[in-house]
Structures are given as C-alpha cells and as structure tokens.
C-alpha positions in Angstrom: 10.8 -30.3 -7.6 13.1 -30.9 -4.6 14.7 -27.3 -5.4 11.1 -25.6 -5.5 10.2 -27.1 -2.2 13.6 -26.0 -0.6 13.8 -22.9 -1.8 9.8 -22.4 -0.3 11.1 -23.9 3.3 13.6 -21.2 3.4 11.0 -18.8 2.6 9.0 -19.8 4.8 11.3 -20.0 7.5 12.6 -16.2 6.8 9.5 -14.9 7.0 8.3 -16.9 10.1 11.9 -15.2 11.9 10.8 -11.4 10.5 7.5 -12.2 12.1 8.7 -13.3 15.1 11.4 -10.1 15.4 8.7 -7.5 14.5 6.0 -9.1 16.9 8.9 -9.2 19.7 9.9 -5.4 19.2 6.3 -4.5 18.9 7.1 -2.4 15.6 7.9 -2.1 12.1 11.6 -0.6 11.4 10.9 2.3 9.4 13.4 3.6 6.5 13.9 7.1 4.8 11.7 8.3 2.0 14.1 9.3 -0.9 15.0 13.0 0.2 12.3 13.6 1.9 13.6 12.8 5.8 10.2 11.1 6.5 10.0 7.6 7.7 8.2 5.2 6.4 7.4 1.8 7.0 10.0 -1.0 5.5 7.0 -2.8 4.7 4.0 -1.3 2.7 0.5 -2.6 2.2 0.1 -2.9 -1.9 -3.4 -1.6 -3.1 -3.5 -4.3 -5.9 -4.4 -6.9 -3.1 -7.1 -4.6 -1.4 -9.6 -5.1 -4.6 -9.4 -8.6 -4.0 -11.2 -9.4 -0.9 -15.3 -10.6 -1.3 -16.3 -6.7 -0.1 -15.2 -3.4 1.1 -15.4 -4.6 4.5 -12.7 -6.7 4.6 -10.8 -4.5 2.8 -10.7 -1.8 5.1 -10.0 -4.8 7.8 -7.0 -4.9 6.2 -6.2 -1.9 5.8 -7.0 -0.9 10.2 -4.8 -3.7 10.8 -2.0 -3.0 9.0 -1.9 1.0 10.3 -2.5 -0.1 13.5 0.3 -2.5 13.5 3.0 0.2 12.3 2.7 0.1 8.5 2.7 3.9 7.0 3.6 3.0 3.7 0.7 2.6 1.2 0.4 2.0 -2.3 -1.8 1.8 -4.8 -2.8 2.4 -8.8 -5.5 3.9 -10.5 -6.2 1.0 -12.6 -5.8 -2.1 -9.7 -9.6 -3.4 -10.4 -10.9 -0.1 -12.2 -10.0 2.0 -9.6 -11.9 -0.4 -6.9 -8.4 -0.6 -5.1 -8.3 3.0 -4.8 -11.9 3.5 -3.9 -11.7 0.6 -0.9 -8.3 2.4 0.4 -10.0 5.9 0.0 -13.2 4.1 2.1 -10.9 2.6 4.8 -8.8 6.0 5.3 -12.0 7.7 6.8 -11.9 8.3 10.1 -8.6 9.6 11.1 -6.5 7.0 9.0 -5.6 9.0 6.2 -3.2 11.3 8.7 -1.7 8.2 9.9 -0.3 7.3 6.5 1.4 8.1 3.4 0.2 7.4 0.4 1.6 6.7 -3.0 -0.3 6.4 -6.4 1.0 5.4 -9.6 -0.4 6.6 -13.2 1.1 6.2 -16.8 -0.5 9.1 -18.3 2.3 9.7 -21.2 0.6 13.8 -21.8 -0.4 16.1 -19.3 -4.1 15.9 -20.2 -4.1 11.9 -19.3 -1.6 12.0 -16.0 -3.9 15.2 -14.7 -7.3 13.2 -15.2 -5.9 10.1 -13.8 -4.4 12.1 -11.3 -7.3 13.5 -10.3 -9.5 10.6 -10.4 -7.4 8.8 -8.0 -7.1 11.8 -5.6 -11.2 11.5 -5.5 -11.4 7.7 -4.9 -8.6 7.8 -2.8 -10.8 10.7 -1.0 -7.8 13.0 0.0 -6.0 15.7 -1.7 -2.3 14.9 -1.4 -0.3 12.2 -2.2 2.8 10.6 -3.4 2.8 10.0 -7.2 4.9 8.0 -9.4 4.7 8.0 -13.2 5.3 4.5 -14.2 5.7 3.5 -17.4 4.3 0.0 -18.7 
C-alpha cells in the first residue's frame, strides 16, 4: 500500500507543478497535429467525461472553461453515453465555440454503410459539419 500511496504523491505533486507552470504562463503549450501544421492544445478535454455531469449545463460549463483557458483539442465518440457526450459537446459549441476548436470523433463502423451512419449521426449531435475522425477499432 505504501507504493500505491507514493506513487499517487508523486502524481499529485506533478500535476500540482504543470498547474502551477500553465497558470504562471497564462497558456496551454500547443503541439502539431500529425501533418496537418495546426496547433493544438497538449491537453484535450475527452468527451467521455462530458456525459457524466448531473445536466447539460454543467457540461457546457466545462466545456467554456476549458476553451477559454487555451484547450483546442476536443474529443469525443459516438457511443460515450448513447451519443449524450456528443450531443452536450454539440450544445456547448453554440455560440461561436465550435470555431474556436477542433474536434475529433471516433467510430468503429467496420463497412462503409455503418462508419457513414455513425458518421453522420455524430456530425448532427455534434451540430457542425466538419471534423476530425478516427476509425478505432475495439
């Protein structure tokens, strides 16, 4: 158990420091999307977590915040909490958001019939009509 609390202090600790160097320099360091030349965010904000929250309106607290702290970078899946994830994100992108970030989707459609309608479904609950996709496979 000694080990386990250790190796949680030291966690803790590092992320405590990264906190304290982002909040000093006032922003996230951004990194290189593949071959794409845009920056993004080092740190992303994960789309599983957004469908956890009691409503939509903490959700899309979330979401403001971490845009208007620097984060770019979102990520999400069409199945995170039947598509709730996607549909909160889509909800809290309104407004001027959605051209503040980029945003990444994943399907496992294994035929082009099932990765278009997923596809497709997320682009509506997501309520844009671009995004990044990757094709996971589970």
């Amino acid at each position: 158990m000694k080990d386990r609390r250790e190796f949680l202090g030291t966690v803790a600790a590092g992320l405590a420091a990264a906190n304290s160097a982002l909040a000093q320099s006032g922003s996230i360091p951004r990194r290189t999307l593949g071959h794409t030349g845009e920056q993004v965010s080092c740190v992303g904000l994960g789309g599983s977590h957004i469908g956890n929250p009691k409503d939509v309106q903490e959700s899309i607290r979330i979401i403001h915040t971490a845009i208007d702290s620097g984060i770019n970078f979102m990520d999400n899946c069409w199945d995170y909490h039947d598509g709730k994830s996607e549909d909160w994100m889509g909800q809290a992108l309104a407004g001027g958001y959605r051209e503040k970030v980029f945003l990444m989707t994943k399907i496992d459609g294994h035929d082009r019939q099932t990765a278009e309608k997923q596809l497709n479904e997320s682009l509506k609950r997501l309520r844009t009509d671009h995004l990044i996709c990757c094709k996971c496979t589970k």
